[in-house]
C-alpha positions as CSV (number, residue, x, y, z in Angstrom):
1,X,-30.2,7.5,11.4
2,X,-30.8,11.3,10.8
3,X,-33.9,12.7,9.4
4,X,-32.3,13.6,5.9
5,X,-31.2,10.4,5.1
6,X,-34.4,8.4,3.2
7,X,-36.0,6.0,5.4
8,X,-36.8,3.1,2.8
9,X,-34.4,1.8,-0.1
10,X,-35.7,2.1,-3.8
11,X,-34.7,-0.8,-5.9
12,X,-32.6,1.0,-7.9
13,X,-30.5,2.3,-5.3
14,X,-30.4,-1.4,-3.9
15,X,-29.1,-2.6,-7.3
16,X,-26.7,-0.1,-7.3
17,X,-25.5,0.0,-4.0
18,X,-25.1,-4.5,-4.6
19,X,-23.8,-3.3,-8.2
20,X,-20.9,-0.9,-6.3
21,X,-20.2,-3.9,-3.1
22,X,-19.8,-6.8,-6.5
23,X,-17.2,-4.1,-7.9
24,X,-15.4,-3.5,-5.3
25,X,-15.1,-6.8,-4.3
26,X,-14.1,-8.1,-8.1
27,X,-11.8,-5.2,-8.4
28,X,-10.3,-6.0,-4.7
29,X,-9.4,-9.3,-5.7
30,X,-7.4,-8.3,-8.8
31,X,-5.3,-5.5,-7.1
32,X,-5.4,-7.5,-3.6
33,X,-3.9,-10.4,-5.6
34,X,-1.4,-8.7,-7.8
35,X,-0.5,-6.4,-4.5
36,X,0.4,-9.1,-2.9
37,X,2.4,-11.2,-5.6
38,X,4.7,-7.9,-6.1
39,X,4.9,-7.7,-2.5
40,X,6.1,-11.6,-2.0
41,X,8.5,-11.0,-4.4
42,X,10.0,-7.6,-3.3
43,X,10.0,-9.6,-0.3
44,X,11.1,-12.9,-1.4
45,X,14.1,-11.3,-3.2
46,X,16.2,-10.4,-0.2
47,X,17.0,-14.1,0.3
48,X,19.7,-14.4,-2.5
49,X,20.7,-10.5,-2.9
50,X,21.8,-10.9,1.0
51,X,23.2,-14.1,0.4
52,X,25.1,-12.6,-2.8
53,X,26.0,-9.7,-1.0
54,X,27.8,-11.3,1.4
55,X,28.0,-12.2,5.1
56,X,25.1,-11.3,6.9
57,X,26.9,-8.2,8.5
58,X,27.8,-6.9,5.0
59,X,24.1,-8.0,3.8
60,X,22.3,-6.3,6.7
61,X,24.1,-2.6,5.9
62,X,23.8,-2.9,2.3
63,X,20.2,-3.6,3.1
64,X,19.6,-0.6,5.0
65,X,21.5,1.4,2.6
66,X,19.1,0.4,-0.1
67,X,15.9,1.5,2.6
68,X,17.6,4.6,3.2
69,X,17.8,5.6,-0.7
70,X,14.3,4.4,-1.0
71,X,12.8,6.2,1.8
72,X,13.8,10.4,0.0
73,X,12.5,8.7,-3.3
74,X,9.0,7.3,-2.2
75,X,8.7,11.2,-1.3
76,X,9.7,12.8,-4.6
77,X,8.0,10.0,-6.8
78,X,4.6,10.8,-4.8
79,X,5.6,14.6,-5.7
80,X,6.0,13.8,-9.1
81,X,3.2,12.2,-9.4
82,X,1.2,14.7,-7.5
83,X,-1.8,12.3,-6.5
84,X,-2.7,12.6,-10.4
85,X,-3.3,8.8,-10.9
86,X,-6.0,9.1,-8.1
87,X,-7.0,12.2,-9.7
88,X,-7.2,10.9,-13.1
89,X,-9.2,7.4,-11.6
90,X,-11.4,9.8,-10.1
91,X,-11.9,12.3,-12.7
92,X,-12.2,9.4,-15.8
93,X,-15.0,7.5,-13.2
94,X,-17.2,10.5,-13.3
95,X,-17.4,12.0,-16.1
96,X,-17.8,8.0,-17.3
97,X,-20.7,8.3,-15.3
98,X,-22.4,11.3,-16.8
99,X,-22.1,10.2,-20.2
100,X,-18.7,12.3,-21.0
101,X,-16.4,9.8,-22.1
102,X,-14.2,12.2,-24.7
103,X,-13.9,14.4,-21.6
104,X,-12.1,11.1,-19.9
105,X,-9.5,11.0,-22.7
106,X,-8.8,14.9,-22.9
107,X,-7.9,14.2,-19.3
108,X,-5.5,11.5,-19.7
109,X,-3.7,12.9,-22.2
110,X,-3.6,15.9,-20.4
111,X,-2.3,14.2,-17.4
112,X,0.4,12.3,-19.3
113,X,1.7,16.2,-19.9
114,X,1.7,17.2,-16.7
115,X,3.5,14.4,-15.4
116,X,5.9,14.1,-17.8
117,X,6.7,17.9,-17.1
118,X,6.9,16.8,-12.8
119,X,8.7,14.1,-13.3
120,X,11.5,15.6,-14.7
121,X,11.4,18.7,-11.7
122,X,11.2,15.9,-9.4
123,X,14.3,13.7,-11.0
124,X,16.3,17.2,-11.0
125,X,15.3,18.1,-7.4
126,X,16.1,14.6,-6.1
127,X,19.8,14.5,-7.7
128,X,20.8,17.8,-6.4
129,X,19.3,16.8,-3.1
130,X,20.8,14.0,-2.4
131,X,23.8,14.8,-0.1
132,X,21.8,17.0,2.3
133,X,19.3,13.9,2.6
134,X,22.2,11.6,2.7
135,X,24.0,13.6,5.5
136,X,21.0,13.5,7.6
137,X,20.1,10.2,7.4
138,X,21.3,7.2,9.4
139,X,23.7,6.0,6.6
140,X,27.0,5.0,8.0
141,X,28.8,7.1,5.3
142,X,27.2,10.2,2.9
143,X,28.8,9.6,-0.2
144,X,27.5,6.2,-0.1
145,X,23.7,7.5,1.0
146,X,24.4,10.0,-2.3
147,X,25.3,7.4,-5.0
148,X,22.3,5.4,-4.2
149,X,19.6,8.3,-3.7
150,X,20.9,9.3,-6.7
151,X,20.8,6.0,-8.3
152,X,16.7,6.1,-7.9
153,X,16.2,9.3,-9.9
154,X,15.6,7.7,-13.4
155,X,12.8,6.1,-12.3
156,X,11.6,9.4,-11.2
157,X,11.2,10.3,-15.2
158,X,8.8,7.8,-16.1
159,X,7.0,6.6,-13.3
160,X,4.7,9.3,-13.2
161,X,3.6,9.1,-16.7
162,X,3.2,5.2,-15.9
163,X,0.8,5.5,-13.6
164,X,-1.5,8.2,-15.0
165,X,-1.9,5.3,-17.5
166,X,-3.2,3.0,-14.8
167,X,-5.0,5.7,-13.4
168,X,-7.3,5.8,-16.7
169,X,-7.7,2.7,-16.9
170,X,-8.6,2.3,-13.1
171,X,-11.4,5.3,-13.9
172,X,-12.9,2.7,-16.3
173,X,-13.4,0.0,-13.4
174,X,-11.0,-2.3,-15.2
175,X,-8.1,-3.5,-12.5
176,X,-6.7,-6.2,-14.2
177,X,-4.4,-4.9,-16.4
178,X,-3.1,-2.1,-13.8
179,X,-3.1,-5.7,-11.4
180,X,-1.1,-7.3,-14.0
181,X,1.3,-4.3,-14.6
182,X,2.5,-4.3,-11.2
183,X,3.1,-7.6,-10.9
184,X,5.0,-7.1,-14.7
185,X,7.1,-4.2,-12.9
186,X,8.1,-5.9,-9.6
187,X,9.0,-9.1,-11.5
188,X,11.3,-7.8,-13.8
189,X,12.6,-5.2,-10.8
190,X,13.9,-8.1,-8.6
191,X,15.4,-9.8,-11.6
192,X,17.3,-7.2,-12.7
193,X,18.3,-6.8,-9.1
194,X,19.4,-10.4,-8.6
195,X,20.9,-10.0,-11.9
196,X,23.2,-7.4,-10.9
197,X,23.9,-8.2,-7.6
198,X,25.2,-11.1,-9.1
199,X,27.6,-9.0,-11.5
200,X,28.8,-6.9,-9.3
201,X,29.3,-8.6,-6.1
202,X,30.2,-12.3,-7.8
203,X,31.6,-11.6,-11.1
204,X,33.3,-8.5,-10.8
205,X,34.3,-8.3,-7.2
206,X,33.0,-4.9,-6.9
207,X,31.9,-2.9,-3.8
208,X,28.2,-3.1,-1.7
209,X,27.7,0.6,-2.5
210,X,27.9,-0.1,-6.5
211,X,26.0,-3.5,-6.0
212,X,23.2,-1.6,-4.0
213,X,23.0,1.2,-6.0
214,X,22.8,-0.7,-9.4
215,X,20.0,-2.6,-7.7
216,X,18.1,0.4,-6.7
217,X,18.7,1.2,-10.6
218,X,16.2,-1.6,-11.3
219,X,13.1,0.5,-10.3
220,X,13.6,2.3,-13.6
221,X,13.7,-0.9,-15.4
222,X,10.9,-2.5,-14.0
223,X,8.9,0.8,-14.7
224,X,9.8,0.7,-18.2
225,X,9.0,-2.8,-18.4
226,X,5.4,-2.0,-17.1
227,X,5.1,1.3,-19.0
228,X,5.2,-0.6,-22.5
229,X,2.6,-3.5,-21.2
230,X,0.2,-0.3,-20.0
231,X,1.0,1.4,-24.0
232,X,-0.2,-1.2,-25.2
233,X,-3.4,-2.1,-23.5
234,X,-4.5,1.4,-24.2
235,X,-3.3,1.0,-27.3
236,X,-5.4,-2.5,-27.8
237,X,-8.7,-1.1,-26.4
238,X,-8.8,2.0,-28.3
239,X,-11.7,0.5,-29.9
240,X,-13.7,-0.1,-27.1
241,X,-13.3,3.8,-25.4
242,X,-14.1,4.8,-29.1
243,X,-17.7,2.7,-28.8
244,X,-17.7,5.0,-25.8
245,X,-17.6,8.2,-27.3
246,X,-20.1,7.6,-30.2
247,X,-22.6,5.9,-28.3
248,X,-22.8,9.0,-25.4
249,X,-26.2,10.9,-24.9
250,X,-24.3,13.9,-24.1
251,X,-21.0,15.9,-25.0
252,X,-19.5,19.5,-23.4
253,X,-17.1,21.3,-24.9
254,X,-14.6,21.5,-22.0
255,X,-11.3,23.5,-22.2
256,X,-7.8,22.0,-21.5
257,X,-6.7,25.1,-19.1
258,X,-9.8,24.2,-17.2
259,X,-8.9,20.2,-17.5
260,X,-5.7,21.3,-16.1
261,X,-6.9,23.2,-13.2
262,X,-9.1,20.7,-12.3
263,X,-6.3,17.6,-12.8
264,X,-4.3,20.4,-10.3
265,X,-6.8,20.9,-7.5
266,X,-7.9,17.4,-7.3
267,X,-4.3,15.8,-7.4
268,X,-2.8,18.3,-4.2
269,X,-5.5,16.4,-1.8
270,X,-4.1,12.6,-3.2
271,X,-0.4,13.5,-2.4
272,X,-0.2,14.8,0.3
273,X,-2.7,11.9,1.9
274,X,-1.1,9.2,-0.3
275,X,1.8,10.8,1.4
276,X,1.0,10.5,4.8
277,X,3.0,6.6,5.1
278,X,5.9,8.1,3.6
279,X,6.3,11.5,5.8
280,X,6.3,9.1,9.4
281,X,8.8,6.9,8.0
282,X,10.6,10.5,7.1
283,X,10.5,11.4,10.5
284,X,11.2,8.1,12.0
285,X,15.1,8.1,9.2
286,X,15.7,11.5,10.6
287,X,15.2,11.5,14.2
288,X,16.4,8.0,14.8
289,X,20.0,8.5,14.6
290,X,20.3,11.7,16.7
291,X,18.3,9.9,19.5
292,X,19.5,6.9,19.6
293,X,23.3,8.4,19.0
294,X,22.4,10.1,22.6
295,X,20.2,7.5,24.5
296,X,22.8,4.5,23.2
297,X,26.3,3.4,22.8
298,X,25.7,2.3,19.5
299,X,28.4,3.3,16.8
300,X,27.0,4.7,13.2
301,X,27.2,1.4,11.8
302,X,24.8,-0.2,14.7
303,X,22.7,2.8,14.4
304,X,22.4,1.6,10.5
305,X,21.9,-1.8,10.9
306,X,19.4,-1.7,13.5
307,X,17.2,0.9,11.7
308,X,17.8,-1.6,9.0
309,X,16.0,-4.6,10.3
310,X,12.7,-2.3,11.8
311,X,12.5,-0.2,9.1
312,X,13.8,-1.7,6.3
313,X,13.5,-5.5,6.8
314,X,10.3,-5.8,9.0
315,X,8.6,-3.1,7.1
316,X,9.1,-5.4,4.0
317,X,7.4,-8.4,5.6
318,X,4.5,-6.2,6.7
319,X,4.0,-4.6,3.3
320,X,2.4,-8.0,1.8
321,X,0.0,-7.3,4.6
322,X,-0.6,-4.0,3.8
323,X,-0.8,-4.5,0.0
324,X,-4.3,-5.2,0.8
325,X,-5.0,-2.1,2.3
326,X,-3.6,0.1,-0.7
327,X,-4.8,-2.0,-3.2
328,X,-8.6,-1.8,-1.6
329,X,-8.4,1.7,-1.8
330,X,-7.5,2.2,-5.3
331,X,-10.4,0.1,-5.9
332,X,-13.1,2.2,-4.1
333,X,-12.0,5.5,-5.3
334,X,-13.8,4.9,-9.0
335,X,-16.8,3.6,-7.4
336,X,-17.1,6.2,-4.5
337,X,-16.6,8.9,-7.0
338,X,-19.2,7.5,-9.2
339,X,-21.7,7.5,-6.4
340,X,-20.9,10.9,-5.5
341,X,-21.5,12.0,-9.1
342,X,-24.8,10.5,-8.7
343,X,-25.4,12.2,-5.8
344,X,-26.3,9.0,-3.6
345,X,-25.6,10.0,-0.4
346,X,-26.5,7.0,1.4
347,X,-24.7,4.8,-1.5
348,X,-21.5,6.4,-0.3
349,X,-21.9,5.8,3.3
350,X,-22.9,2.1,2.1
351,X,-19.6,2.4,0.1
352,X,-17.5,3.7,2.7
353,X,-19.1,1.1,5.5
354,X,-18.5,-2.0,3.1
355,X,-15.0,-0.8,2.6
356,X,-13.8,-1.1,6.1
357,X,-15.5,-4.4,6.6
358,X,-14.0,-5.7,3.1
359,X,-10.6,-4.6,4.4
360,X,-10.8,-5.9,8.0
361,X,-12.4,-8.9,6.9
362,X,-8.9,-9.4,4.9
363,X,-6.1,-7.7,7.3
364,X,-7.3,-8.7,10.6
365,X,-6.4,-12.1,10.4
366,X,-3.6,-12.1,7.9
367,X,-1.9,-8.8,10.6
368,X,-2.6,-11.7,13.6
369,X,-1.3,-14.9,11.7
370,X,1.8,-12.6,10.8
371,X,2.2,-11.6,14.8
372,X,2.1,-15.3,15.6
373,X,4.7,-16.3,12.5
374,X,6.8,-13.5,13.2
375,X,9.8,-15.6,14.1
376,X,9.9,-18.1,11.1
377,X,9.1,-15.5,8.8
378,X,12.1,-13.5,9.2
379,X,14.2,-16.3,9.9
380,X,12.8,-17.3,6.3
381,X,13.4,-14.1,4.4
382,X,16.7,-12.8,6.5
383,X,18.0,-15.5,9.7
384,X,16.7,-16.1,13.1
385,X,17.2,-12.7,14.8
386,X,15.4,-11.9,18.6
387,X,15.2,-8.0,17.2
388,X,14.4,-8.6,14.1
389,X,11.3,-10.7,15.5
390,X,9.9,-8.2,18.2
391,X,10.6,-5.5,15.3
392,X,8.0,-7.5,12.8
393,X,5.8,-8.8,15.5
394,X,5.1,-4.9,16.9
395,X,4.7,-3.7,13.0
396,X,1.9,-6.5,12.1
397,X,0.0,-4.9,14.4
398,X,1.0,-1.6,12.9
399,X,-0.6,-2.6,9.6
400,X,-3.7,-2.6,11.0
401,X,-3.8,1.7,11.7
402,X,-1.8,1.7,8.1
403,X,-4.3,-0.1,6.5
404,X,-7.2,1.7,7.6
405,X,-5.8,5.4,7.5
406,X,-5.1,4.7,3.3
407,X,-8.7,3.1,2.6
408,X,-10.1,6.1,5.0
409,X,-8.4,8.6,3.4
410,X,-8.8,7.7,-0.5
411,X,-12.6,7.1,0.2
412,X,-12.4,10.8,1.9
413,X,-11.3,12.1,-0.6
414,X,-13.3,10.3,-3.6
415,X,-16.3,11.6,-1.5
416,X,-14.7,15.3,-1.9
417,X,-13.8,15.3,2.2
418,X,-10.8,16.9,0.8
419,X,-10.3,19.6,4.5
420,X,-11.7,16.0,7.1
421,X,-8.9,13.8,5.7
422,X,-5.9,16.2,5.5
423,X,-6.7,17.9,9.0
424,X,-7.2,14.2,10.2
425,X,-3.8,13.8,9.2
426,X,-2.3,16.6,10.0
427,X,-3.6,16.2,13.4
428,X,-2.0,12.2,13.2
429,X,1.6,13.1,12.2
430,X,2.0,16.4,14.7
431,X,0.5,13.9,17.0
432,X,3.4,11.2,16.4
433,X,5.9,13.5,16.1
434,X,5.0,14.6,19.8
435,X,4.9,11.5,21.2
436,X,7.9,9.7,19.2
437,X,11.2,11.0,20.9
438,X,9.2,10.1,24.9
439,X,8.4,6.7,23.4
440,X,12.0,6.6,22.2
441,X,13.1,6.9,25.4
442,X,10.8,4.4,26.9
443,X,10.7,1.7,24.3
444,X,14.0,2.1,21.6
445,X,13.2,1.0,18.4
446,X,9.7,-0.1,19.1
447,X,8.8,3.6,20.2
448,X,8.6,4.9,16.6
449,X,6.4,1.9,15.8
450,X,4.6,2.2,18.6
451,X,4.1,6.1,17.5
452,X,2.7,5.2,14.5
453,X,-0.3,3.3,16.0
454,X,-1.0,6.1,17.9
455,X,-0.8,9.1,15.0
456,X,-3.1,6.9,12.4
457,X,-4.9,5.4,14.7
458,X,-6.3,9.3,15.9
459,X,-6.1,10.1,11.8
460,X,-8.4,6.9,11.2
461,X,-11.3,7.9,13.9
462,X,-11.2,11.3,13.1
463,X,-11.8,10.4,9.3
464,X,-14.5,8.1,10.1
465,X,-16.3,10.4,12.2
466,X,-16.2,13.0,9.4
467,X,-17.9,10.8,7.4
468,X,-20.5,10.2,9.9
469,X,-21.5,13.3,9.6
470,X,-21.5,13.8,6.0
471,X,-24.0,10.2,5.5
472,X,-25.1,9.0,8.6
473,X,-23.7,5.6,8.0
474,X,-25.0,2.7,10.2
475,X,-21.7,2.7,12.2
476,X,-23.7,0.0,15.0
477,X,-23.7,-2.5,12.0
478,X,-20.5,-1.7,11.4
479,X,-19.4,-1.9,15.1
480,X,-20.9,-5.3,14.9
481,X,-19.6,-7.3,11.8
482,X,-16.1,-5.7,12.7
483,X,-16.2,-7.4,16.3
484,X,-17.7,-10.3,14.3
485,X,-14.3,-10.6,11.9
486,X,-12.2,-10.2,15.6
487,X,-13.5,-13.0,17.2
488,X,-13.3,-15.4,14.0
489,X,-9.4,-14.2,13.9
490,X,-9.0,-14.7,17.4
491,X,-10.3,-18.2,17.2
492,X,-8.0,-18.7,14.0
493,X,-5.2,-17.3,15.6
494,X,-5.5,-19.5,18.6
495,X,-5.0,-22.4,16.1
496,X,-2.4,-20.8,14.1
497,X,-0.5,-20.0,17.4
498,X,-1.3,-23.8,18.7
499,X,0.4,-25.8,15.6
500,X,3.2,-23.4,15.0
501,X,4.0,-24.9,19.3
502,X,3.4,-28.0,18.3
503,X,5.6,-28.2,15.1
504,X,8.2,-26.5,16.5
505,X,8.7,-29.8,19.2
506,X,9.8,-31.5,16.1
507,X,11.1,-29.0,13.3
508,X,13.9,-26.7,13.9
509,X,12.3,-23.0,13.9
510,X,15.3,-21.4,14.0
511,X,16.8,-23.3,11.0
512,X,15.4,-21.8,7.3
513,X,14.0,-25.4,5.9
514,X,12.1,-25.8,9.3
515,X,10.4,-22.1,9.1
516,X,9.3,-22.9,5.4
517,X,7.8,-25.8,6.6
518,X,5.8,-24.3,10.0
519,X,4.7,-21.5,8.1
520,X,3.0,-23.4,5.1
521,X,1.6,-26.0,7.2
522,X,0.6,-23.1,9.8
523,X,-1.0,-20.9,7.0
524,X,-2.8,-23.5,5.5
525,X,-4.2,-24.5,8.8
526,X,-5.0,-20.6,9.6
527,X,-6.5,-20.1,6.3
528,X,-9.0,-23.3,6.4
529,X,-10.3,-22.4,9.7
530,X,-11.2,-18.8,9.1
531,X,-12.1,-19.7,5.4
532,X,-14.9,-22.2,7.2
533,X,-15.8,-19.9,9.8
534,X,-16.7,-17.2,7.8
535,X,-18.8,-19.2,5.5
536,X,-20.5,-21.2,8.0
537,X,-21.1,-18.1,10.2
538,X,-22.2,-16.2,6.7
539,X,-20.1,-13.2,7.9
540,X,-18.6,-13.1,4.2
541,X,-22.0,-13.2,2.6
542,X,-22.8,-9.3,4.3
543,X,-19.3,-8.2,3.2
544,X,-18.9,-10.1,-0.2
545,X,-22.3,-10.4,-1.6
546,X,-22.6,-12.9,-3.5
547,X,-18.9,-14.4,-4.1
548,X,-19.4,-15.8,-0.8
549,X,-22.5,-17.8,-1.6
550,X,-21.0,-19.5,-4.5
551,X,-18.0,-20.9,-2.9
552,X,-19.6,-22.1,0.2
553,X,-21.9,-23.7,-2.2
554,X,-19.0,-25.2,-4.0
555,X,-17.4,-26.8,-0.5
556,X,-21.2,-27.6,0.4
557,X,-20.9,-26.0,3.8
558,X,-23.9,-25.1,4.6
């Protein structure tokens, strides 16, 4: 520990640093939780809009048609919304903290301006795009790749304002209702989805392209749908922000041009981080098909379908892993900004170190029980396929490096580490990009996966070391309870791995019925052993706090 950091604890930063881990930990759950409802159901969704689509040939392109309109939009929708809900989050959090709550709502509103005005651009960019991004994707046809890109750019208008609406709320350290917005928006997505599939493909007789692209028109819906829910929670609790404002011991008189500039210069860091997912999977859609056009025999339509089941189908299974991760890190950017606005050094390092542990604590286990259940899973959600199981086997451990990289950056850049986190990724995508076309070569498909490990994975320890150097955090501790959570998931994956065999000698694993079956009696089996072990061990009580304590009181384990 380095000589500037303060040797001995005073209560008050104790209460607050146990203050900040119950936070996180409350406001975890809630966005863990709805992250990974949403996800289950943008998940669980492909089972009857394949099976509506039509035979699993027809269902597998249309599938990878859909991915390859949603791959361009992620890009522009985090454009449009410029990292300003982060901004906002973080902005809202501290001037909360200094007792300059009407600041907090000039920003919003503000915000909602701004990203009214980039979400339009964005919508107009995207639609005029849209056959240059088609043409160079792996889509077996551009003027199919061009109806659904363009398909995706209402959403475009009012996402952005949506989510500087959680954003404020977030800045309040309230998750649930941006927890039960997102759930709101992904439930009403995949029913208008199944909905139309059904019109289209059933009723009507139409084509796959029409069918897809009305689906991908559900993103809007489900937005809207959301966007009312958010109206009106703000609308509900005006009351309470007004106690706010009244009750403050202090007020500056703070102009909108300097709101704005400050909204700007905080938002370009959050994009282009929040980004970082996004631009590998761009360079993974647009070098894909040239390679493997040279390295293969495959025709177009092979080239689509197998990008299809590793990036499109996998990469859904492995984003109810990674839920966690993103949701974790919307949670700690109120509470790290709040401790930087308080200037406790050491209660960010605190924050930082109880952050990783939180997450790993989480995605460890769930990445290895998702490695060993790799087979019944996407036999569950698509049908038994040998590449579609190496593909999601390789990308659970992928989540891992993806999980870490978004809770790393977003506590970087809370903690105003704006130049660390974007040279750290810098430094991680020119680092993949190098190493993707070799690994290509030497692995296929699993070569831009296996690039991916390697460009977070340097983007993750250069971010942590930044921040060593910035606090001084206890990074033995954290060494520690980190090998602590591997060996308990080890142990639990041993006996995930060992009933999953052992079922499978009477239940037919390749058959959809028999993977439901091994992978609830599998999970439940995972989830009770690690659940005991990290109570009876009391690993959970140094990453938890208290939550821990009460439920292993509850199960009496002592």
């Amino acid at each position: 520990m380095s000589n500037n950091m303060p040797k001995v604890k005073t209560k008050q930063t104790n209460k607050q640093n146990n203050r900040s881990q119950e936070t996180l930990v409350a406001g975890s759950a809630w966005m863990s939780g709805s992250s990974i409802v949403s996800r289950l159901l943008g998940a669980l969704y492909i089972i009857p809009w394949m099976a509506l689509m039509g035979d699993n040939t027809t269902a597998s392109a249309a599938n990878a048609l859909m991915n390859i309109g949603y791959t361009p939009y992620a890009l522009f929708l985090n454009i449009a919304t410029a990292g300003v809900p982060s901004s906002i989050s973080k902005q809202v959090s501290y001037y909360n903290s200094i007792g300059e709550y009407s600041t907090g709502k000039k920003i919003y509103k503000k915000g909602l301006q701004v990203m009214g005005l980039t979400g339009i651009i964005s919508a107009i960019l995207m639609y005029v795009l849209a056959p240059l991004l088609a043409s160079a994707s792996p889509a077996a046809s551009i003027a199919e790749g061009t109806q659904v890109i363009r398909s995706l750019t209402p959403a475009l208008l009012i996402i952005p304002m949506m989510s500087v609406t959680r954003g404020y709320i977030q800045g309040h350290n309230t998750m649930a209702p941006s927890a039960i917005s997102q759930v709101l928006e992904q439930f009403v997505r995949v029913g208008f989805m199944i909905l139309s599939v059904f019109l289209i493909r059933i009723i009507l007789g139409s084509s796959v392209v029409n069918a897809v692209s009305l689906s991908t028109f559900g993103a809007f819906i489900g937005a809207l749908a959301s966007s009312l829910y958010l109206g009106y929670v703000v609308w509900s609790r005006k009351n309470e922000f007004q106690h706010e404002v009244v009750y403050k011991e202090k007020q500056q008189d703070i102009k909108t041009n300097v709101i704005l500039i400050s909204i700007v210069k905080t938002a370009i860091p959050f994009v282009f981080i929040g980004s970082g997912i996004t631009l590998s999977q761009l360079i993974d859609q647009y070098t894909y098909g040239p390679v493997m056009s040279r390295i293969t025999t495959w025709t177009p339509g092979e080239i689509q379908v197998f990008y299809g089941v590793a990036a499109a189908n996998a990469h859904k299974l492995i984003m109810i892993v990674l839920s966690l991760g993103s949701a974790m890190a919307v949670t700690s950017v109120p509470l790290m900004s709040s401790l930087v606005a308080e200037k406790n050094l050491q209660g960010v390092g605190k924050q930082f170190s109880n952050s990783i542990q939180l997450l790993f604590l989480v995605l460890f286990p769930s990445s290895l029980g998702m490695l060993v259940l790799a087979s019944p899973l996407y036999t569950l959600f698509y049908e038994f396929n040998v590449f579609g199981t190496e593909m999601t086997r390789v990308s659970s451990i992928m989540t891992l490096f993806l999980g870490l990289y978004t809770v790393l950056g977003s506590n970087l850049l809370a903690a105003n580490m704006i130049r660390s986190a974007i040279k750290a990724l810098l430094i991680g995508l020119l680092v993949k990009l190098i190493v993707q076309i070799p690994l290509f070569a030497i692995f296929g498909t699993s070569g831009m996966i296996y690039a991916n490990m390697i460009g977070f994975g340097l983007s993750s320890y250069l971010m942590m070391r930044a921040m060593y150097a910035k606090t001084y955090y206890d990074y033995k501790k954290l060494g520690k309870r980190l090998m602590a959570i591997g060996a308990l998931s080890t142990i639990m994956t041993c006996t995930v791995w060992g009933t999953k065999s052992l079922l499978s000698l009477f239940i037919n694993p390749v058959s959809r019925s028999g993977s439901v079956l091994i992978i609830i009696i599998a999970t439940i089996v995972g989830i009770s052993v690690y659940g005991y072990l990290i109570l009876k061990t009391r690993l959970a009580d140094h990453v938890t706090g208290n939550s821990a304590e009460k439920i292993r009181s509850r199960l009496r384990i002592q």
